[in-house]
C-alpha positions in Angstrom: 107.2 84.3 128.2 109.3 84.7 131.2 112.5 86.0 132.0 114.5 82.6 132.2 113.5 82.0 128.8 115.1 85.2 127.8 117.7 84.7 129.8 118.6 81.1 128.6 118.0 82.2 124.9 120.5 85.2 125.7 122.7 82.4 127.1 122.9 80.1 123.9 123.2 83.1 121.6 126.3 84.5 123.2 127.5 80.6 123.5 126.8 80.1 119.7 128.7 83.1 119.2 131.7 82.3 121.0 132.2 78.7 119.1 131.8 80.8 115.7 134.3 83.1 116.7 136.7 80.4 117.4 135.9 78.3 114.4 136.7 81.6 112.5 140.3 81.7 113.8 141.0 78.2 113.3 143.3 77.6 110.1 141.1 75.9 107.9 137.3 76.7 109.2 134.6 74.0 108.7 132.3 76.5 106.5 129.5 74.0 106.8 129.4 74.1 110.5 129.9 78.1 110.7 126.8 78.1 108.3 125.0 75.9 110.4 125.9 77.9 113.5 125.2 80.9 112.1 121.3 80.0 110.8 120.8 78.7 114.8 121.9 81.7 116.4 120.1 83.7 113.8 116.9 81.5 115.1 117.5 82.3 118.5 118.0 85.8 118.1 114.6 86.0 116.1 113.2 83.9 119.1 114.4 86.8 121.6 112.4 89.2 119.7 109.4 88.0 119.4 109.4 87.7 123.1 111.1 90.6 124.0 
């Protein structure tokens, strides 16, 4: 795999976590879209390893 892969992967994960972070320090969080964000950066992250 190459390195902008990785690098675009590394992108989107630290993206993914950013909007969950701010959806956590909202009032009311949407719990269904934190989930939901949480199982795709958890999908990336598994994606980085296996080509890592």
């Amino acid at each position: 795999m190459s390195t902008s892969h990785l690098s675009a992967l590394k992108s989107r994960h630290a993206d993914l976590d950013e909007k969950i972070a701010n959806e956590e320090r909202r009032p009311a969080p949407d719990m269904a879209v934190l989930a939901q964000m949480k199982k795709q950066k958890l999908r990336i992250k598994e994606e980085m390893v296996t080509i890592a």
